[in-house]
N, C-alpha and C positions, 0 to 999 in steps of 0.2 A: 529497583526503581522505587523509592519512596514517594509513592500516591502525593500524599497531603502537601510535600513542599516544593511540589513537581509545578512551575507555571506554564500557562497554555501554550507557550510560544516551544517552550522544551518541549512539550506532550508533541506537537506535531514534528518536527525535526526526527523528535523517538521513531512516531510514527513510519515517516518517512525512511527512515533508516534500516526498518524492520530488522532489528538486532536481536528483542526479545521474544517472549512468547506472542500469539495473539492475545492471549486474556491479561498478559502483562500491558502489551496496548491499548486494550481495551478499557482499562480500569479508569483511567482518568478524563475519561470521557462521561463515566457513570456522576462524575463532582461538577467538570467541567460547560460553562454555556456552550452550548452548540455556534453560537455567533461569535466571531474575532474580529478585533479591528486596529490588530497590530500590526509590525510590522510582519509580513507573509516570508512562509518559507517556500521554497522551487524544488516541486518535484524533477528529477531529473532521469534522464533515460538509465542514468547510473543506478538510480533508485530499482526502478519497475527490472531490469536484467538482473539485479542481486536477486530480487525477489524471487525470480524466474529460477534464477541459479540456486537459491534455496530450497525450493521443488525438484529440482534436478536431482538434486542432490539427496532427497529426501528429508532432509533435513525441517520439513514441514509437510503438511498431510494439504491435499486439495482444495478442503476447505477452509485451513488456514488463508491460503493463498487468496480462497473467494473472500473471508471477512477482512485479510486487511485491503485488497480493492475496493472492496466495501466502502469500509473506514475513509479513505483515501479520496474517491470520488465526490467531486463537488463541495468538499468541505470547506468552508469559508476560513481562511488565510492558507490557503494551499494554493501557488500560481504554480505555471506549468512551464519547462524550455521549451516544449514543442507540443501548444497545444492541439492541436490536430489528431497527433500520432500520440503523445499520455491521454488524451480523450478516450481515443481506438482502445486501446490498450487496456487501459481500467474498466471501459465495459464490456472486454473481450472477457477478461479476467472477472467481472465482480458479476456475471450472469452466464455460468456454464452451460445454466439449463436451456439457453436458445442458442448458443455460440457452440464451444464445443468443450468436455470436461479438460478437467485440468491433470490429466495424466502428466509423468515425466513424458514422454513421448513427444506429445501437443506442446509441452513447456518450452522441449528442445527443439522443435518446428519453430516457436513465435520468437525465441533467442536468435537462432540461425538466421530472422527474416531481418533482426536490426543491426545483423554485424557487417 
């Protein structure tokens, strides 16, 4: 992912996608305003289960999972399919420390509960 010629609207989609690393995520947020007023991208339950399945999988470490909910929460042009349950979810995920960590174990409990 080339940072510098990356625009905001790609950076979130990335985001959303959660394909790369977190610090590959993360980077273009360091250039990037925090405010968007394009058009939005939809997070979708497709999203937040890859993710989950990425953990599962190992494929990412706990706190990966915690910074891109992180990321992902409340960010201006990120809309939700189902905001309720992506609400639940993201601060299930972006706050282990009152909720509960983010083991594969717990991963595959919160996957099992949206199938």
């Amino acid at each position: 992912m080339d940072t510098p010629l990356i625009n905001h609207r790609q950076a979130l989609e990335n985001l959303l996608r959660f394909e790369g690393s977190v610090s590959e995520l993360e980077r273009p947020w360091q250039r990037l305003p925090y405010d968007y007023d394009g058009l939005p991208v939809v997070l979708t339950m497709a999203h937040i289960k890859h993710a989950l399945q990425r953990r599962i999988d190992e494929d990412i470490t706990a706190k990966d999972l915690e910074i891109w909910a992180d990321l992902v929460e409340g960010r201006p042009g990120i809309e939700y399919e189902d905001e309720e349950q992506c609400s639940d979810l993201l601060f299930r995920l972006s706050t282990p420390e009152i909720n509960q960590p983010l083991s594969v174990e717990s991963c595959r409990h919160i996957l099992a509960e949206l199938k």
